[in-house]
N, C-alpha and C positions, 0 to 999 in steps of 0.2 A: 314616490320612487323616482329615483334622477336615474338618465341613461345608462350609467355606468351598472349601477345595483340590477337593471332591467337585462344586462348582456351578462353579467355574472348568474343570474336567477334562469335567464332561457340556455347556458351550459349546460343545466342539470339534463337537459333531457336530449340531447346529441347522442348519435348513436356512436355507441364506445367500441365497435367493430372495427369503425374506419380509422385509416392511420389521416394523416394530417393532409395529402392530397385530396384525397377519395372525400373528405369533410369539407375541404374549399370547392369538389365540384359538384357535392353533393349541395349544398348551400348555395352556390352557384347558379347552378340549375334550377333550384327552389325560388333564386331570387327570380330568375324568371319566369317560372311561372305563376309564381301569386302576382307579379305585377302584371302579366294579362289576366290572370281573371279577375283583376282590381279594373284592368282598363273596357273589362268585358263589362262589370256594372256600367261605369260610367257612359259606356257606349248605348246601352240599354236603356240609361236615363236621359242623355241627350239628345240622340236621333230615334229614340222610339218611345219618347216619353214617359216614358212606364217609375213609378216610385221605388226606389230603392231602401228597403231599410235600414237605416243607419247604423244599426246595429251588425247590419254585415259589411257594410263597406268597413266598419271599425274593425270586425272578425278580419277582412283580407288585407289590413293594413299594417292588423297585427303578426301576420304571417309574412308579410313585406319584411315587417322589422324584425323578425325570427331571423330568416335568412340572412338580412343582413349584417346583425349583431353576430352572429354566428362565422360568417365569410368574415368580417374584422377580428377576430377573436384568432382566426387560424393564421392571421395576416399579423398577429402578433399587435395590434390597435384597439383602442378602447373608442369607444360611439361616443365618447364625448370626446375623440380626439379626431373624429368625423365630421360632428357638428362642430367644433371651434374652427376647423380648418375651411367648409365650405361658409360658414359665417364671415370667413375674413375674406374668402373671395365674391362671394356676394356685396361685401361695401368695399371692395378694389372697384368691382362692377358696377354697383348704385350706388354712390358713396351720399348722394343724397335722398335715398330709397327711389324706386321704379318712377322713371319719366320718359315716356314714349322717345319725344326730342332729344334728350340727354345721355339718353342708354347709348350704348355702343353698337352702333350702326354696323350692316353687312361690311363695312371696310374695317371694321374691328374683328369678325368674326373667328379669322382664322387665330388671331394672337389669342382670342378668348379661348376656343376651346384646345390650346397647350396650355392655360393656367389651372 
């Protein structure tokens, strides 16, 4: 399945209540919370050792990608128009993939995050 088929497939199940705000903040909201309790695992794994199933980190990764197929959808944006766009600022950024020395140092910083 490509991105695209994946954000057309998780519309089916949007609640048909909301008008198109109340679905960007409802999504919105979702986006933030499956990403803490994505960062609750991992915090769980790293500072407390503990095994995490992989199978749920993929379960809250995939509720990651609910919300955000969903928040792009209302925004009028397709997820593979997500991914090509932060792909092309990734190699603006590492244009010869991640080198400590070569990345864009704290004097880059502020121009990075307006790209």
């Amino acid at each position: 399945m490509d991105i695209d088929d994946y954000q057309q497939r998780a519309l089916r199940t949007i609640n048909p209540a909301l008008n198109d705000s109340d679905r960007l903040l409802d999504a919105g909201i979702g986006l933030a919370e499956e990403a803490a309790e994505l960062l609750g695992l991992i915090r769980k794994r790293v500072f407390q050792g503990r095994d995490i199933d992989p199978a749920r980190l993929s379960e809250e990764l995939g509720d990651v990608l609910w919300c955000l197929a969903i928040s792009a959808d209302t925004l009028g944006i397709r997820l593979s128009q997500v991914a090509e766009a932060n792909e092309a600022k990734l190699r603006r950024r590492h244009p010869d993939g991640f080198k400590s020395p070569a990345s864009r140092g704290p004097e880059n910083w502020s121009r990075s995050l307006k790209e």
